[in-house]
N, C-alpha and C positions, 0 to 999 in steps of 0.2 A: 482303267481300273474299275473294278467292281461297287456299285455305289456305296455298300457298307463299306470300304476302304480308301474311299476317295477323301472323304470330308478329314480321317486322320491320318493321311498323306500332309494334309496343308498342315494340321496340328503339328505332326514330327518335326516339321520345316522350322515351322515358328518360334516351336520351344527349344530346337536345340540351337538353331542359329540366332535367334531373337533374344535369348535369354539363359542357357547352359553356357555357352562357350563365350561369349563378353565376361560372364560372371567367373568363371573359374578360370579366365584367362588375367583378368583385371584383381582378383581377390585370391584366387588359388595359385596363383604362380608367384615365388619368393622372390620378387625381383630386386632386392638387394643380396640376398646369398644365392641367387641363382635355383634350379629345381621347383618342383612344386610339393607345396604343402599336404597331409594326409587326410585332414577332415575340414570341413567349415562348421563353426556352429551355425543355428539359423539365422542370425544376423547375416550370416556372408562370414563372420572373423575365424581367421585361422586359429584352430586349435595347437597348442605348446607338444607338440610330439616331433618323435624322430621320424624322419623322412625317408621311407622304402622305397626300395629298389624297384618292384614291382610298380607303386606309382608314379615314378618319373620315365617308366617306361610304358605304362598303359596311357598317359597322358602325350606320350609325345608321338603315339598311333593318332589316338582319338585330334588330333590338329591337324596329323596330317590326311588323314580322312578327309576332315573340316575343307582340306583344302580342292581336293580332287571331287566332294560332293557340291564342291561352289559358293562356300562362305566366302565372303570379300574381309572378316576381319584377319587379323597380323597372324594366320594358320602358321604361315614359314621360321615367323621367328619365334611360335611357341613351340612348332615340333623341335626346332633346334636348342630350343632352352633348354629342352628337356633332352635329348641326346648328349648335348655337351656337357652336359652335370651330372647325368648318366656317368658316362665315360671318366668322368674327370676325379669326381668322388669316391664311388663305387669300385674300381678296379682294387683285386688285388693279387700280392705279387705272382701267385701261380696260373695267373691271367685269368680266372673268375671273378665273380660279382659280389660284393657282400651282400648282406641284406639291409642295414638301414642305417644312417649316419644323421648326425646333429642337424641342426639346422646350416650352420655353416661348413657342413661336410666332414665334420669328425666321425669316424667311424665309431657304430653303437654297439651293432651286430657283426660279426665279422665272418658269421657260417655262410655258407654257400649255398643256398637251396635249390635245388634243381629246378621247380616251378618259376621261381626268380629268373632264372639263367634263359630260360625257356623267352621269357619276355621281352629279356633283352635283344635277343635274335628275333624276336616279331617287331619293336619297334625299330631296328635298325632295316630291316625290309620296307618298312614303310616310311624311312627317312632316304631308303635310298631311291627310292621310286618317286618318292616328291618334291626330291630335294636335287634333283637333274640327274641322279646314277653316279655319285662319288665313288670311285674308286674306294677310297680311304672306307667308305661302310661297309662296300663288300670285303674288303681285308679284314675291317672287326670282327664281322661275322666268322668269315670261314678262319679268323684263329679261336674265337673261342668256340666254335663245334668243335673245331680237334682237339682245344684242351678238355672240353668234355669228355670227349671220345677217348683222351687217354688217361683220365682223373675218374672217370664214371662208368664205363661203360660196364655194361652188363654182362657175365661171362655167356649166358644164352642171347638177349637181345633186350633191346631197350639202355636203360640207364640205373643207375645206383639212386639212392637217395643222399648220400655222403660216402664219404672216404673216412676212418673205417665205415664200413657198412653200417647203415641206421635201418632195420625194421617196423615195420613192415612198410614193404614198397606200397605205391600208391600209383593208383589210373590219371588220378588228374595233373599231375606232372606233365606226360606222358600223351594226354589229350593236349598238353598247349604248348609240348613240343613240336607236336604232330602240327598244329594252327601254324608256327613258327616256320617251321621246315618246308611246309607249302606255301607259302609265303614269298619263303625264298624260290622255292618252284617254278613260282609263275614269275618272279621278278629275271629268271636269269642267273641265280647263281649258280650253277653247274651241277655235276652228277653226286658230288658228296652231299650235296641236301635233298635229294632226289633218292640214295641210299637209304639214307639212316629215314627218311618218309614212309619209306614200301618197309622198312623194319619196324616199325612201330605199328603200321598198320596190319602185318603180320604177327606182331605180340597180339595188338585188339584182337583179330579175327580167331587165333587160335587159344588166348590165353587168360585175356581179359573179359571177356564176354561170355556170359554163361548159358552152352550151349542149348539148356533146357527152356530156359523162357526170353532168352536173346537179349538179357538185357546185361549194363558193364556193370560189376563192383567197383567198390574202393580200395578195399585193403587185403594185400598178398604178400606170402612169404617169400624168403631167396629165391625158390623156383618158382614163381609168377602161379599159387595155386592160391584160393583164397583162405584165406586166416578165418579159424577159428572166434566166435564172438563178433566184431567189427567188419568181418568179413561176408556176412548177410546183407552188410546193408546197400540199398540204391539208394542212389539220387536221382531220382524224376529230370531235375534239369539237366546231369549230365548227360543222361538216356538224349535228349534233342540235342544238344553238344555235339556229341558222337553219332549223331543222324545226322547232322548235320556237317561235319568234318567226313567221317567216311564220303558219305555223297561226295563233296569237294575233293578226295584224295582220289577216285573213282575218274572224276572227270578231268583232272591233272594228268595223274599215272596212265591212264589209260585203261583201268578197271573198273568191273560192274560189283559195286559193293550194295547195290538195292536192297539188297533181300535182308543184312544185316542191319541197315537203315530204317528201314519199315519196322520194323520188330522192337527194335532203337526207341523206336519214338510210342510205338502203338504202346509197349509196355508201360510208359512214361505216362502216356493218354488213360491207358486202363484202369491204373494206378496208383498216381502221383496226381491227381484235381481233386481239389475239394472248392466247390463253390466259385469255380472258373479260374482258380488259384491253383497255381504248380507247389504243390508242398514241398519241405527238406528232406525228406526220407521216408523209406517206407523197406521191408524187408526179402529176402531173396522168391520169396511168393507175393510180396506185393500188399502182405498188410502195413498198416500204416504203422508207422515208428514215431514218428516227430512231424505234426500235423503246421507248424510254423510254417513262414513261407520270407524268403529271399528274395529281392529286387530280380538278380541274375538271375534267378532262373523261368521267369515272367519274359526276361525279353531270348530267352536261348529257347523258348517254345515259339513264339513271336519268328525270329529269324528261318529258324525250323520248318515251322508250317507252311511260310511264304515261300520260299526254295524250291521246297519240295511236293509244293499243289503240282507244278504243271505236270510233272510226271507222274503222274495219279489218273484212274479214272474219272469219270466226271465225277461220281457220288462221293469218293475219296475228295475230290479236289475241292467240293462246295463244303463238305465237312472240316476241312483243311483252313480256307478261307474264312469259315465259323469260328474255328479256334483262333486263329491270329485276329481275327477281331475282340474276340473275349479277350486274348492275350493285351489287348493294348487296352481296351479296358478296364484290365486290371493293373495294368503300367501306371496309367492316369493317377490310380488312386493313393500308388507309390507316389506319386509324384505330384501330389497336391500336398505345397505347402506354402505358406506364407511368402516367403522367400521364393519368387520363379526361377529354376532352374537348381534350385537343390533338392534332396529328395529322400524321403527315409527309407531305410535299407530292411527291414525289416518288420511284420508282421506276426505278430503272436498267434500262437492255434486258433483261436475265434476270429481271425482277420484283420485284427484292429492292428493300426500301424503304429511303432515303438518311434517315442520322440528322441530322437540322436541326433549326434554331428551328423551332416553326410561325407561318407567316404570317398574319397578323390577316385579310386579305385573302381568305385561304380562306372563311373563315367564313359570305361572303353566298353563295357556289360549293355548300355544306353543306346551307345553307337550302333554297335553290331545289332543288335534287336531292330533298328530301325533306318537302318540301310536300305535295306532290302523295302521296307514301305514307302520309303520317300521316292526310290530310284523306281518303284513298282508301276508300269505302263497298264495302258484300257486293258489288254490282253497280259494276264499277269504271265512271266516265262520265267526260265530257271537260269540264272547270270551264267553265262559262261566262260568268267574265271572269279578269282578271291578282288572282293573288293579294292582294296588296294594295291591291289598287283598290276589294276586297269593303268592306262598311260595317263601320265599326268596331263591336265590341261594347260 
């Protein structure tokens, strides 16, 4: 490993096995109602709120990750906590997900989000891969992609936001379906996740991505064109997201999406820093919009730059390596709080960090950011498939 990257290799180690995952496994998981909780104050105590769909399914990735990167604590029976409260809760009758229920699993929210739904097919990929290859996940999976596919789908390509129609559609949906669906890719689910993969990245390449300065929007109307007002804006983080996922869909599918990726991330680089900080947003030219700054999107530049050094020139590749070390530099500072292992989410336009719960949510945002540095060899190279797709140990 590179010496500037060596010393927080061992830090990533530390804090997320030493002190993130005992903490949110012992204090964020509802072990009398089952699931996990959405925020901790900074004592560790769980905050009184209803329990989303999206965290008992980002939580029960991030364990099982835990468990395939070499934690020794109880990964198997947190990923499973979290899948079978998942499933058990959450279903409803037209075999979609709600969004968020009581603490003891009363239903709160009872829409369907399509980001939500996204999650649940990412962490059942990574329950089925670490949990021995259940049958029974892969059949969750591939029914609900078909109830997707016949409650959602898009009359050109991609997915709905809701049944009736909700405008305007959105990239980010659509960016963690795409996570999901390769997921399943690498794990062995067959040619319907492998489909609807090469269709999404066919939306991105022709529809979502603005052929003028490469980089994705957020917000489109029914025919995937960008909306008027909201539909200027970028996200800096999602720019590395989607340089990141294409790259991965490229080397899955068997295409070279480089060129979209570079342009992905550079505009993200151009654009989206202020003071080694990935900002919220900035506009369809790149000025700034909203100078704040996100956890996620500190460690989706972090993940980004590590990947995709090795296929870079050298001048590229030490520039590259320069950012993922700011990147974790700036992580730190997220992540300096009283409490080890919890972490505030947010940063105001001057950089100072906003004193909140942390959101359970963060946690899968944590992982992926710092995969790639802990697994990161002398000779840093580019993984040749999706983290948790690798064979379990």
């Amino acid at each position: 490993m590179r010496p500037d990257l060596a010393g927080d290799r061992a830090w990533a180690r530390d804090w997320l096995f030493g002190a993130a995952l005992p903490l949110w496994w012992n204090k964020g998981a509802d072990h009398e109602h089952g699931g996990w909780f959405d925020k901790l104050d900074g004592k560790g105590d769980p905050i009184a709120l209803p329990k989303r769909l999206r965290v008992q399914a980002r939580q029960a990735f991030v364990y099982a990750e835990a468990g395939r990167l070499g934690w020794d604590g109880p990964w198997k029976e947190a990923a499973t906590h979290g899948i079978d409260f998942m499933l058990a809760a959450f279903r409803r009758q037209d075999g979609l997900f709600r969004a968020s229920v009581t603490h003891d699993g009363v239903p709160v929210v009872e829409a369907a989000d399509l980001y939500d739904q996204a999650f649940v097919l990412f962490a059942l990929a990574s329950g089925y891969v670490m949990l021995g290859r259940p049958p029974a996940l892969l059949a969750e999976a591939k029914t609900l992609l078909d109830r997707l596919v016949a409650l959602l789908a898009h009359p050109e390509r991609g997915f709905e936001e809701a049944d009736p129609r909700r405008l305007p559609l959105r990239s980010n949906p659509h960016m963690h379906m795409l996570e999901a669906l390769l997921a399943w890719v690498e794990a062995g689910g067959g040619a319907a996740f492998e489909e609807r993969a090469r269709q999404i990245v066919a939306l991105a390449l022709e529809k979502l991505i603005d052929p003028q300065t490469g980089a994705v929007g957020e917000y489109y109307d029914g025919a995937w064109n960008f909306t008027e007002g909201d539909g200027r804006l970028r996200e800096p983080g999602h720019q590395y997201e989607w340089a990141y996922l294409l790259d991965l869909a490229g080397r899955l599918l068997g295409d070279d999406h480089a060129r979209f990726s570079e342009r992905l991330h550079r505009f993200g680089t151009r654009h989206g820093l202020i003071d080694g900080r990935a900002i919220f947003s900035v506009d369809a030219e790149g000025a700034v919009v909203d100078r704040s700054s996100r956890l996620w999107a500190q460690t989706e530049r972090l993940r980004t730059m590590l990947v995709l050094a090795p296929s870079m020139t050298a001048a590229d590749r030490d520039a590259a390596l320069s950012a993922a070390a700011e990147s974790v530099a700036t992580l730190k500072r997220f992540l300096d709080v009283p409490l080890r292992g919890l972490w505030f989410d947010r940063m105001d336009e001057d950089g100072t960090c906003l004193d909140e719960p942390s959101p359970a949510s963060s946690l899968y945002h944590i992982v992926t950011g710092l995969v790639p540095l802990i697994e990161a060899a002398d000779q840093v190279s580019p993984p040749s498939v999706m983290p948790l797709a690798r064979s379990a140990p």
